[in-house]
TORZAGU-406045 format. One record per residue (C-alpha): residue in three letters; z, y, x. Coordinates in steps of 0.05 Angstrom, whole numbers, always signed. Layout:
N
+---------+--------+--------+--------+
| residuo |     pz |     py |     px |
+---------+--------+--------+--------+
|     ALA |      Z |      Y |      X |
...
+---------+--------+--------+--------+
//
This chain:
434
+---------+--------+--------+--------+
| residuo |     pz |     py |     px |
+---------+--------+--------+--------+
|     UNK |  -1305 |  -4443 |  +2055 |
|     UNK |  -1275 |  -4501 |  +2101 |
|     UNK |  -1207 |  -4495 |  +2118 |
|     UNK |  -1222 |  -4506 |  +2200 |
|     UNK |  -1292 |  -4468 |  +2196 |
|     UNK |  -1337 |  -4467 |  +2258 |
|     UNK |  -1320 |  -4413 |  +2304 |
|     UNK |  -1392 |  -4363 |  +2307 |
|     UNK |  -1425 |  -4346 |  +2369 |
|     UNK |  -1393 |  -4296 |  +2415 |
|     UNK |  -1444 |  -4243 |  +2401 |
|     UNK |  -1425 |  -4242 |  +2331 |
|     UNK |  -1352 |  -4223 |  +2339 |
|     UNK |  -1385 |  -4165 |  +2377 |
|     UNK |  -1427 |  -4145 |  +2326 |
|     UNK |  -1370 |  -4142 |  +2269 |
|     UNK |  -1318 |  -4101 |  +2311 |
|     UNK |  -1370 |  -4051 |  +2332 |
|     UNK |  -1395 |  -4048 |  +2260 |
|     UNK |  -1327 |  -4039 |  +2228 |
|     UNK |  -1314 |  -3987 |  +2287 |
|     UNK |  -1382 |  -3950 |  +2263 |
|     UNK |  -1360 |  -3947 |  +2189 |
|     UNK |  -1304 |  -3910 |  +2205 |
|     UNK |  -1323 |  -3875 |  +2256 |
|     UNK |  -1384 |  -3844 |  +2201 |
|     UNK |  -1343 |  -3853 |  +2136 |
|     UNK |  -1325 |  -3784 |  +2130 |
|     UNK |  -1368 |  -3752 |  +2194 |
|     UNK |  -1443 |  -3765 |  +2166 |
|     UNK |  -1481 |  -3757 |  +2110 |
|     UNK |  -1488 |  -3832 |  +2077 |
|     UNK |  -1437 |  -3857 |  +2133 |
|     UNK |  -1416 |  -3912 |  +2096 |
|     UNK |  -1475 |  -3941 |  +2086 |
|     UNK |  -1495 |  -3947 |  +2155 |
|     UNK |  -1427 |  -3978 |  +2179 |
|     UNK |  -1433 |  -4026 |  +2114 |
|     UNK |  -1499 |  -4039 |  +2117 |
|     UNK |  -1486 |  -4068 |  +2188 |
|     UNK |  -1433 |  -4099 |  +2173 |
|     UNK |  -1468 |  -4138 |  +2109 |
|     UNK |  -1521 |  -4162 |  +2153 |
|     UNK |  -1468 |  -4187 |  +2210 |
|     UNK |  -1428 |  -4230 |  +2148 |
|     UNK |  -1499 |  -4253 |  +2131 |
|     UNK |  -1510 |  -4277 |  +2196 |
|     UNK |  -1431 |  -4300 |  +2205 |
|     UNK |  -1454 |  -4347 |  +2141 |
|     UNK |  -1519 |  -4371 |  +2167 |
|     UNK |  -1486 |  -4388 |  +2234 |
|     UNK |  -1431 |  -4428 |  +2189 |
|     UNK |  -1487 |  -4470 |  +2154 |
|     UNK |  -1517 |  -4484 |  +2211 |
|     UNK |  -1460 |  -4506 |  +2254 |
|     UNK |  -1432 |  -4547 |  +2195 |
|     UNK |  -1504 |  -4578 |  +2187 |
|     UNK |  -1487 |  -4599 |  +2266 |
|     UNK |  -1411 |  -4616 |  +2262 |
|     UNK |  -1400 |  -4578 |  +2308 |
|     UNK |  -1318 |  -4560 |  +2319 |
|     UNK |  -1282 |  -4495 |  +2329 |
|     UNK |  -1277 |  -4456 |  +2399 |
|     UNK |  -1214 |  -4490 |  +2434 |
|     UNK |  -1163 |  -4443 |  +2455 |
|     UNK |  -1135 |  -4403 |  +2403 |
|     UNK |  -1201 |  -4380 |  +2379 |
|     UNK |  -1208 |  -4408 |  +2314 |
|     UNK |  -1209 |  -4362 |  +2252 |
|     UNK |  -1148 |  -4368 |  +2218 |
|     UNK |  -1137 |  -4429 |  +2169 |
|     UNK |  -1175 |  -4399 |  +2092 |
|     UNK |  -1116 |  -4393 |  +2044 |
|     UNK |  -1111 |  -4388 |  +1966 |
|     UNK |  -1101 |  -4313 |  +1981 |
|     UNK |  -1169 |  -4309 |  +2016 |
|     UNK |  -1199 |  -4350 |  +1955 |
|     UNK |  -1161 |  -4312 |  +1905 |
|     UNK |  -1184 |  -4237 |  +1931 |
|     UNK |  -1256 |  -4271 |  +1934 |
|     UNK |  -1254 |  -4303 |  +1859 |
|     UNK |  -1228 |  -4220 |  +1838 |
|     UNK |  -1282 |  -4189 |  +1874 |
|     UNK |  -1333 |  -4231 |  +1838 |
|     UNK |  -1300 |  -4218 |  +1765 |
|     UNK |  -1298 |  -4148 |  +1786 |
|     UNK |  -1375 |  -4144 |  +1788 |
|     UNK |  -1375 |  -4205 |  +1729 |
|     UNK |  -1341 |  -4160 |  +1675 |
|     UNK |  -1372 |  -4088 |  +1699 |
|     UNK |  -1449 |  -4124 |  +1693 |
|     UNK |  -1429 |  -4153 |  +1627 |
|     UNK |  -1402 |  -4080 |  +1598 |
|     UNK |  -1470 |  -4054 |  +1622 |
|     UNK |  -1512 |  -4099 |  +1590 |
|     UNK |  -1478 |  -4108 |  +1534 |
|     UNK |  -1477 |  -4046 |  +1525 |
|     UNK |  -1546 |  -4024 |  +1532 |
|     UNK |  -1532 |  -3985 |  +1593 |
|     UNK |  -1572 |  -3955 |  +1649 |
|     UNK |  -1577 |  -3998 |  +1700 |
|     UNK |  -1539 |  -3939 |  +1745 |
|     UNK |  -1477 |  -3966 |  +1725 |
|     UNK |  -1486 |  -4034 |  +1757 |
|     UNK |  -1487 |  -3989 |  +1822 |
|     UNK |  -1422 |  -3986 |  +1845 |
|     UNK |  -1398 |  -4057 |  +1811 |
|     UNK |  -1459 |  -4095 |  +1847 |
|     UNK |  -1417 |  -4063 |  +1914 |
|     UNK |  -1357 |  -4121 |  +1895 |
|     UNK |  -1406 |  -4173 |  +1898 |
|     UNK |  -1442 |  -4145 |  +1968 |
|     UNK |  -1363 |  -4147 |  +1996 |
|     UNK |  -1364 |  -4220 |  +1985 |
|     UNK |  -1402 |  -4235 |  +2056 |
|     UNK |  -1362 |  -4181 |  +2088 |
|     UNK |  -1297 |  -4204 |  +2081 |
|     UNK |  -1321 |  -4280 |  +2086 |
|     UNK |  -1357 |  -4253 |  +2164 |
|     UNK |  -1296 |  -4216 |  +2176 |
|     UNK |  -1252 |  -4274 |  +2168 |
|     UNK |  -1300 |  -4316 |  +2213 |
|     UNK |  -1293 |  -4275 |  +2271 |
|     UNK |  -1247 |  -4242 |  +2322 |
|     UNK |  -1239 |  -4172 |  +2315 |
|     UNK |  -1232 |  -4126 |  +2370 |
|     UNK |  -1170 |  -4074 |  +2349 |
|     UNK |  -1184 |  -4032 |  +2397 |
|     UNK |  -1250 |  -4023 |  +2376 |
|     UNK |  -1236 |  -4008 |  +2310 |
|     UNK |  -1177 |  -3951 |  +2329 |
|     UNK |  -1221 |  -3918 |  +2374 |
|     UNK |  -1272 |  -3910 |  +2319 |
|     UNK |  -1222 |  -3895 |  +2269 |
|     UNK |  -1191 |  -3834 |  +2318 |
|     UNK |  -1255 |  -3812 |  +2341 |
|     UNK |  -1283 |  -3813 |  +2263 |
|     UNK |  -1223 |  -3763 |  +2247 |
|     UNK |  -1237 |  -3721 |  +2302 |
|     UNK |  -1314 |  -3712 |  +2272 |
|     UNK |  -1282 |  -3699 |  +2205 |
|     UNK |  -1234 |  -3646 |  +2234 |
|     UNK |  -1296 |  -3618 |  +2255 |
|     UNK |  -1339 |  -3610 |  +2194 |
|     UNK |  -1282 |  -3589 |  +2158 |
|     UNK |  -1267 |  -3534 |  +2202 |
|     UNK |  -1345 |  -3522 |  +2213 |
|     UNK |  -1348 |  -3510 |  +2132 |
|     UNK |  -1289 |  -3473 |  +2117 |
|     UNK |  -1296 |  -3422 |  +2177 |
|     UNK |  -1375 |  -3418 |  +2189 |
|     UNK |  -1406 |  -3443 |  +2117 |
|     UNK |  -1358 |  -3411 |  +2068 |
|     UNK |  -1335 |  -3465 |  +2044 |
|     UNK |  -1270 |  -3456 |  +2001 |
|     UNK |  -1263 |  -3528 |  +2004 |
|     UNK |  -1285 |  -3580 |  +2053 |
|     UNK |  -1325 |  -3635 |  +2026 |
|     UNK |  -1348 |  -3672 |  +2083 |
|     UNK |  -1400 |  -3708 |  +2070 |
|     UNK |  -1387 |  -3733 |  +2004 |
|     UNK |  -1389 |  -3722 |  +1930 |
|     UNK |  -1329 |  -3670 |  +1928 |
|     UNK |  -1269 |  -3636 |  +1970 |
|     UNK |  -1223 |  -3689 |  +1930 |
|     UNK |  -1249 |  -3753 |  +1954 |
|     UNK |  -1258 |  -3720 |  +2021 |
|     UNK |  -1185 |  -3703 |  +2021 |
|     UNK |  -1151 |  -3778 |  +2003 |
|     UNK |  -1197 |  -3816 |  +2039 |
|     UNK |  -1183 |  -3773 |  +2102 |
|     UNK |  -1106 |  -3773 |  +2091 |
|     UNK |  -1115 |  -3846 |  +2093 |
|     UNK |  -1149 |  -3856 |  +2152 |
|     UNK |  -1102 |  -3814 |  +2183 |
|     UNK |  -1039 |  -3846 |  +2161 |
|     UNK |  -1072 |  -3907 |  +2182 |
|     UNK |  -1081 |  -3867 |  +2251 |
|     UNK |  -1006 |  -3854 |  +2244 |
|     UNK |   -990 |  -3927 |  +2242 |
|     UNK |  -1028 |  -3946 |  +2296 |
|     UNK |  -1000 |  -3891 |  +2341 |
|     UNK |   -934 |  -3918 |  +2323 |
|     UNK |   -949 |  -3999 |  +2344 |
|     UNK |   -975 |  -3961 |  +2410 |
|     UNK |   -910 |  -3931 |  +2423 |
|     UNK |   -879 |  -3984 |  +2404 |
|     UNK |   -916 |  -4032 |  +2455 |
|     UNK |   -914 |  -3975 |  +2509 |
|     UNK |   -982 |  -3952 |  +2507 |
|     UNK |   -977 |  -3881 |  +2508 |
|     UNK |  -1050 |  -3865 |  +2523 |
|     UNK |  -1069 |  -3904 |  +2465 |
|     UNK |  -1008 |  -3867 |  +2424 |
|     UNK |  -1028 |  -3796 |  +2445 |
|     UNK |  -1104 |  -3814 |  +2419 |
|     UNK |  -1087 |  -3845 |  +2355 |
|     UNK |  -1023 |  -3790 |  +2338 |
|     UNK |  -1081 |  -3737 |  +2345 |
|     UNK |  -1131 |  -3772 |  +2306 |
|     UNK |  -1073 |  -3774 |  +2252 |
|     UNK |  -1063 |  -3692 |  +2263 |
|     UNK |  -1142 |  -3688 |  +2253 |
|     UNK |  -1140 |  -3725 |  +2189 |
|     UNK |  -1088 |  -3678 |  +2164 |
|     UNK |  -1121 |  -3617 |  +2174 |
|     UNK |  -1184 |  -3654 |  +2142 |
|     UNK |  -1133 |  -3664 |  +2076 |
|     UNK |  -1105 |  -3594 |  +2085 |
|     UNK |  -1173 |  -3562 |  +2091 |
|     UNK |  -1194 |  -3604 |  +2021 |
|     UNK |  -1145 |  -3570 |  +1986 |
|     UNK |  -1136 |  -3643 |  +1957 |
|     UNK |  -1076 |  -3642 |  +1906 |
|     UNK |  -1082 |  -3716 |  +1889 |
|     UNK |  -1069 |  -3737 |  +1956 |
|     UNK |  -1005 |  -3716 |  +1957 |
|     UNK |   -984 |  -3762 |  +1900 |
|     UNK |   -993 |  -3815 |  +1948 |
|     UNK |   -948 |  -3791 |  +2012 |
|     UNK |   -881 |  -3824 |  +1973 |
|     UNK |   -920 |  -3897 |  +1977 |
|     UNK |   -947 |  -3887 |  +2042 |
|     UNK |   -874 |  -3864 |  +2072 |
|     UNK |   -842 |  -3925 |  +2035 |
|     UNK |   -882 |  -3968 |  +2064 |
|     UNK |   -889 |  -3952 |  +2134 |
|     UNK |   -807 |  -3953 |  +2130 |
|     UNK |   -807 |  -4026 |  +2115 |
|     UNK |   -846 |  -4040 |  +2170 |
|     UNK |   -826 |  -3999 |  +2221 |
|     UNK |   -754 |  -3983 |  +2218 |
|     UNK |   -716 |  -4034 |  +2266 |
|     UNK |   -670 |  -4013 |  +2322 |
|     UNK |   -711 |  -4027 |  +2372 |
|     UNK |   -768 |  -3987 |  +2353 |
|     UNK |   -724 |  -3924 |  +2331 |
|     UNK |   -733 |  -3888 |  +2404 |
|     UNK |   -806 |  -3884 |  +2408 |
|     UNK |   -813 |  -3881 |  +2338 |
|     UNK |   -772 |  -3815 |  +2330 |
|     UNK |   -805 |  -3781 |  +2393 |
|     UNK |   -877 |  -3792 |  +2355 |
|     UNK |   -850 |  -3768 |  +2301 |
|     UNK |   -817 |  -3706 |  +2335 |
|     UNK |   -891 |  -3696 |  +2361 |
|     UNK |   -929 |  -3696 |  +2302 |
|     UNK |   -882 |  -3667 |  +2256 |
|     UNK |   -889 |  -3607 |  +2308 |
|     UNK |   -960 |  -3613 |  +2311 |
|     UNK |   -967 |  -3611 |  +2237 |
|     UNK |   -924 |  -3552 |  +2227 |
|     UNK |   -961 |  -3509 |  +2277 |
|     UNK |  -1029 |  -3534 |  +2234 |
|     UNK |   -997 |  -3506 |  +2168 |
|     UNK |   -966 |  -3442 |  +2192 |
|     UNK |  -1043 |  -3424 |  +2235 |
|     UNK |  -1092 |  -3446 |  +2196 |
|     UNK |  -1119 |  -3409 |  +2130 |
|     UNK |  -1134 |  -3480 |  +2100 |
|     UNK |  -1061 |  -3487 |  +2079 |
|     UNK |  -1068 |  -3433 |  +2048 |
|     UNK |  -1123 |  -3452 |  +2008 |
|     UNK |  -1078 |  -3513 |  +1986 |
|     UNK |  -1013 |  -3482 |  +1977 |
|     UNK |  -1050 |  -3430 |  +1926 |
|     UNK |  -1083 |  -3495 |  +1890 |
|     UNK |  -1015 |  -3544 |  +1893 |
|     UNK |   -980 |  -3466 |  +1848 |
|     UNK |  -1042 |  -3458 |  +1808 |
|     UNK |  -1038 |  -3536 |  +1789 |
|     UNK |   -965 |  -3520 |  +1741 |
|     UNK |   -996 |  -3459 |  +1717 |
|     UNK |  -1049 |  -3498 |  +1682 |
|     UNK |  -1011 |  -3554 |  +1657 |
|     UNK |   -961 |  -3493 |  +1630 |
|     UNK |  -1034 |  -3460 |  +1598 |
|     UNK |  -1049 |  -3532 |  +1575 |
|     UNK |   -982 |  -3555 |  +1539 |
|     UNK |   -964 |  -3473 |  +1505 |
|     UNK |  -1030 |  -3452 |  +1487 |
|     UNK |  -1081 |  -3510 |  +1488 |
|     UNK |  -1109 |  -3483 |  +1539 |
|     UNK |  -1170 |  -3549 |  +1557 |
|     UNK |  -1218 |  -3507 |  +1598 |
|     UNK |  -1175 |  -3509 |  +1668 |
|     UNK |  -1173 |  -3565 |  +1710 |
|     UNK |  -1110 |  -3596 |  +1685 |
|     UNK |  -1119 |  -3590 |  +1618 |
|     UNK |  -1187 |  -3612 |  +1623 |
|     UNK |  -1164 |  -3681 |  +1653 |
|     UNK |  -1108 |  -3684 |  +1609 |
|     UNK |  -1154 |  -3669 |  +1539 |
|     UNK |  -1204 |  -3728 |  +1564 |
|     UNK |  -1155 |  -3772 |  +1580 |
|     UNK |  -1130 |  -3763 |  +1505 |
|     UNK |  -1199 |  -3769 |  +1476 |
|     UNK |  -1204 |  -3833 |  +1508 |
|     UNK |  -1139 |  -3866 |  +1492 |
|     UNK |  -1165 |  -3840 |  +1413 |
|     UNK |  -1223 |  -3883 |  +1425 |
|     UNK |  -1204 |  -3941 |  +1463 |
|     UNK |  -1172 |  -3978 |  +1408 |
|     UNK |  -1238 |  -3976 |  +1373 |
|     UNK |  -1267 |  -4028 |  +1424 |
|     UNK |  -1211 |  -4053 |  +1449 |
|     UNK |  -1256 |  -4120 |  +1489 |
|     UNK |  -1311 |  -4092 |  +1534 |
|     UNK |  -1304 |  -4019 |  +1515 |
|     UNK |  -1346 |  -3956 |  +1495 |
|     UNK |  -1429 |  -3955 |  +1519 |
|     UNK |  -1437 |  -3895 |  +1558 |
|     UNK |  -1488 |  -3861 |  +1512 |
|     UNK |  -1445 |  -3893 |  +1459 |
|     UNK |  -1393 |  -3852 |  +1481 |
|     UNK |  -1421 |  -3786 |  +1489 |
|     UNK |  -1443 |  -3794 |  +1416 |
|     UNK |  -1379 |  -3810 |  +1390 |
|     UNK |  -1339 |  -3753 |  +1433 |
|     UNK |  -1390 |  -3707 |  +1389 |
|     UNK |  -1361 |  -3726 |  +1324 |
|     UNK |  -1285 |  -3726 |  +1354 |
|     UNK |  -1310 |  -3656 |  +1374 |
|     UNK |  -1332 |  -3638 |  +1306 |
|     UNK |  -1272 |  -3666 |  +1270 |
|     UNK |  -1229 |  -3629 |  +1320 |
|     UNK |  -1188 |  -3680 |  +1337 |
|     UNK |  -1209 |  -3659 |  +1416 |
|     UNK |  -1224 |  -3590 |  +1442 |
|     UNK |  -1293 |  -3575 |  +1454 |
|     UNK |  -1295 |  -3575 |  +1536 |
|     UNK |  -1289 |  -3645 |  +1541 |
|     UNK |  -1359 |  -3663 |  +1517 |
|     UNK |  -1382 |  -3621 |  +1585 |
|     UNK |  -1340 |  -3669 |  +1625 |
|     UNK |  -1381 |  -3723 |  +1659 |
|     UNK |  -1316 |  -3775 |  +1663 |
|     UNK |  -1251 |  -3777 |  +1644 |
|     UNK |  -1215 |  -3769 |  +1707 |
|     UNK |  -1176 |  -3824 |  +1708 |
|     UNK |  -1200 |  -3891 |  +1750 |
|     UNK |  -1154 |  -3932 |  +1703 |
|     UNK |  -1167 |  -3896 |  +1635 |
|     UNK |  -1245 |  -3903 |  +1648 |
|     UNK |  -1251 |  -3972 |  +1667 |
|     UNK |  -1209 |  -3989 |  +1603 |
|     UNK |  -1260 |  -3945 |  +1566 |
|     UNK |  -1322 |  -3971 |  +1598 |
|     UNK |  -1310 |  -4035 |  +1608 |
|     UNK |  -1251 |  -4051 |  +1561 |
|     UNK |  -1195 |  -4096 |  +1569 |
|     UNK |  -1219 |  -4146 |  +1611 |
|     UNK |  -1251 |  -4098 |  +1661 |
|     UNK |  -1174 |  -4061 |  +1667 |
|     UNK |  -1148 |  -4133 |  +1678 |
|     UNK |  -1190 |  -4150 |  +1733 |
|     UNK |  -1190 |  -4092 |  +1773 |
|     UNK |  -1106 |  -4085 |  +1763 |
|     UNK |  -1107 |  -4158 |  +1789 |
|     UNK |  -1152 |  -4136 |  +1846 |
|     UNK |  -1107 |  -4079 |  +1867 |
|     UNK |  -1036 |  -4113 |  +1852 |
|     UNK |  -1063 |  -4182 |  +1891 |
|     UNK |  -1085 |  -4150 |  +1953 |
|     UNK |  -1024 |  -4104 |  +1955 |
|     UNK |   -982 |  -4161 |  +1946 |
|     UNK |  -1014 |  -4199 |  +1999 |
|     UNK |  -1001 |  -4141 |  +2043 |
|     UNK |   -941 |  -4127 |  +2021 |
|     UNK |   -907 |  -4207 |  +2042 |
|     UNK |   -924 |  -4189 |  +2115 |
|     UNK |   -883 |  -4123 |  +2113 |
|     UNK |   -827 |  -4157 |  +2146 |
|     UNK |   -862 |  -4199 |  +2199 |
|     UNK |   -834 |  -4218 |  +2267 |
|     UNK |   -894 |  -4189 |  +2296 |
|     UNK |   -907 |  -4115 |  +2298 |
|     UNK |   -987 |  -4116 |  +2298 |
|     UNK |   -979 |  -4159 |  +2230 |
|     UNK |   -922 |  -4113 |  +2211 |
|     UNK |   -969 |  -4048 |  +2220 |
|     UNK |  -1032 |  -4089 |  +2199 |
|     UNK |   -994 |  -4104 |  +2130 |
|     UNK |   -978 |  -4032 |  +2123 |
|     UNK |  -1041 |  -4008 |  +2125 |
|     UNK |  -1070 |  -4065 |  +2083 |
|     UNK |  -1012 |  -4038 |  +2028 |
|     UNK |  -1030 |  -3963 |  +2033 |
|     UNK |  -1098 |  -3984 |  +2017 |
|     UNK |  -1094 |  -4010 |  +1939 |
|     UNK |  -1031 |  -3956 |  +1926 |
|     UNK |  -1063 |  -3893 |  +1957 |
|     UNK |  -1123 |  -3919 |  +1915 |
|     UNK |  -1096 |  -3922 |  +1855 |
|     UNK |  -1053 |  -3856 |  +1867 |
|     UNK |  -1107 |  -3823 |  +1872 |
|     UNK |  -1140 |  -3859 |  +1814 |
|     UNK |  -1093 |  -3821 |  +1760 |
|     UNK |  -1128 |  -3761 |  +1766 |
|     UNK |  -1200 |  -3772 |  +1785 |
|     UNK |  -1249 |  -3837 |  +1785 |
|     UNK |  -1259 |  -3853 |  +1859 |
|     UNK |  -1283 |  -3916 |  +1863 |
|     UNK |  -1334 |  -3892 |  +1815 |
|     UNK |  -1381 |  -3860 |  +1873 |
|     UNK |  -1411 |  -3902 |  +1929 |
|     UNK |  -1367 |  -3871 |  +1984 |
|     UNK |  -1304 |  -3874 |  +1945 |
|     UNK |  -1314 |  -3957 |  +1927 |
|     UNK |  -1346 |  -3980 |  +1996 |
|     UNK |  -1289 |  -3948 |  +2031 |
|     UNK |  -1245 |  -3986 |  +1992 |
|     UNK |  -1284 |  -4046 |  +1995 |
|     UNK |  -1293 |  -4052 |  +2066 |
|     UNK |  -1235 |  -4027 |  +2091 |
|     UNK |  -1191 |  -4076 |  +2045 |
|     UNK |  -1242 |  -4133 |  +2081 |
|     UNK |  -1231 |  -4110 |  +2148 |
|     UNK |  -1153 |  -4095 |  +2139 |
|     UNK |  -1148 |  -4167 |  +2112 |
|     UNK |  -1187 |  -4196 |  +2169 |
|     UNK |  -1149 |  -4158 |  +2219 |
|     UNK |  -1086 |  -4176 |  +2193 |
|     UNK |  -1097 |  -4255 |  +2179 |
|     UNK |  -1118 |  -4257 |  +2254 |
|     UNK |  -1064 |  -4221 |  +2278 |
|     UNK |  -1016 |  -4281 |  +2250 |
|     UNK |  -1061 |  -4332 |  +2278 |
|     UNK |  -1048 |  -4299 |  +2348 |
|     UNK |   -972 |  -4294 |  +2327 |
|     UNK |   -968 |  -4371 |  +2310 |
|     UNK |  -1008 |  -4392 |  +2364 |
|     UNK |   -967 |  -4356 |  +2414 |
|     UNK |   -898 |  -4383 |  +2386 |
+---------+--------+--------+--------+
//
């Protein structure tokens, strides 16, 4: 990448904010959602890259004016060099392994996020754009959730996706990113804009509630931290405690009305029970102990290939003679993962697959994270976001393997490209404006 690149053609800017809009405006709202909204979006960083070449070819200069892409950093080079080891060491484990080829699936995503975030960078994105699809998306996913609890029989809502649990985090993330958003609206006076994005972040909530998602909730400490350090300055405090006020009223009146919280409070109490089942009597059949038993058969095995880690059909075979020995309880040989994103990467892929995708997750946080405190209060809440992202990820990471399904890893994927984007730009408008 050239430090000054080419600005791309008008059209194209277009084309990435309404694609990032449609991603999340379908994430959670249609079946295969994500891909669309990716899918578009790959083709628009193909073209963003083709346009590059060509106008490089040319010589020709940046748009005047303020509407060069911001200056490509180490950071931007260093989140593209962890992508690309991310899909290096996952195809490796597969083949040497022997594996089917499923399991490139979700690593071959790392590599596709390479021209997204590369397009993203090249472009202006509209911010507008992309909260109106991210409040209208929540909206839709209030709306199946209710649609399947009350008219389906759903226990759970699921959405769209694999399960009620990825449905649950990914929703409570779009609406705390909702919440943010409402909050630099308030804090810019743009209370139609605040009202819209305060009730998208209500809608997401019910989404969570109605999910019955316990894992979510490990993440609301990180996501409150960090929306403090961003937000809390004097001058921000009035608006700031009125939204709050609003929602926090709003929210209530969601939990006391609706029988989905009840549905989560009764999961949240039957969650000690089973770890009290698990830890007196051995109990590895309920859902807790079941984690917890897998999570033990793996740390027995991962010391055995401590490099690139267990086969998958290597793996099954050897939880059969840990079974037999009874050094693990039966159950967990029904178990198709360990539930643990950390704990199976380390198993699957070994050391160096852990190492890569920790450096992934603590890079990009940190990159967020050094923006936290920003004159500016669109890179302030841009940051934020970008930092929820890689903790609420790998929150919810300790107790299932998200980013080992399609939706759960292209949501991360392409929202970590488009937060980035968003965010770089928004401190090229900052500078340019000093």
């Amino acid at each position: 990448m050239p430090t000054h690149p080419a600005a791309p053609p008008a059209w194209l800017s277009t084309w990435m904010s309404a694609s990032a809009a449609l991603f999340f405006l379908l994430m959670l709202s249609a079946p295969s959602g994500y891909s669309v909204g990716g899918g578009v979006l790959l083709l628009g960083g193909l073209a963003v890259w083709w346009a590059g070449r060509r106008a490089n070819a040319t010589h020709q200069a940046g748009t005047p004016g303020g509407q060069s892409p911001a200056p490509w950093t180490v950071e931007d080079s260093t989140l593209c060099a962890l992508l690309l080891a991310v899909f290096a060491i996952n195809t490796l484990a597969v083949l040497w392994h022997g594996d089917s080829g499923k399991y490139l699936d979700q690593g071959v995503r790392y590599l596709l996020a390479l021209p997204i975030l590369i397009g993203l960078r090249r472009v202006r994105l509209r911010l507008d754009w992309l909260a109106a699809g991210l409040a209208l998306g929540l909206f839709a996913t209030a709306g199946i959730a209710a649609w399947q609890t009350r008219w389906v029989g759903l226990v759970r809502a699921e959405g769209f996706v694999t399960s009620a649990i990825p449905f649950g985090d990914m929703a409570l993330t779009m609406a705390f990113w909702c919440l943010m958003g409402a909050a630099l609206a308030a804090i810019q006076r743009r209370w139609a804009w605040t009202a819209l994005l305060l009730a998208g972040a209500l809608a997401g909530t019910y989404a969570m509630i109605a999910s019955a998602s316990r894992g979510s909730l490990v993440a609301l400490p990180i996501l409150t931290a960090l929306a403090a350090i961003a937000l809390l300055r004097r001058a921000h405090l009035r608006p700031l405690l009125t939204g709050a006020a609003i929602l926090a009223a709003a929210t209530t009146l969601v939990l006391a009305t609706l029988p989905a919280s009840q549905i989560a409070e009764n999961r949240y109490a039957a969650a000690l029970n089973e770890w009290q089942a698990y830890s007196q009597q051995g109990d590895a059949t309920n859902n807790v102990g079941s984690r917890l038993e897998a999570w033990k058969a793996a740390l027995i095995s991962i010391p055995e290939q401590p490099l690139l880690g267990w086969g998958h059909a290597q793996y099954r075979d050897h939880l059969q003679e840990l079974i037999a020995a009874e050094r693990i309880a039966p159950f967990v040989g029904t178990l198709s993962n360990t539930h643990n994103q950390f704990i199976e990467i380390w198993l699957h892929q070994g050391s160096l697959g852990l190492i890569a995708f920790l450096a992934l997750l603590i890079a990009s946080f940190w990159y967020f994270c050094r923006r936290l405190r920003a004159p500016e209060p669109v890179v302030r809440v841009l940051a934020c976001c970008g930092a929820a992202l890689p903790s609420a990820f790998a929150a919810f990471g300790l107790t299932q393997v998200i980013l080992g399904r399609n939706n759960g890893v292209m949501f991360f994927l392409v929202s970590l490209a488009v937060l980035w984007a968003a965010m770089r730009q928004a401190e090229q408008d900052a500078a340019a404006g000093d």
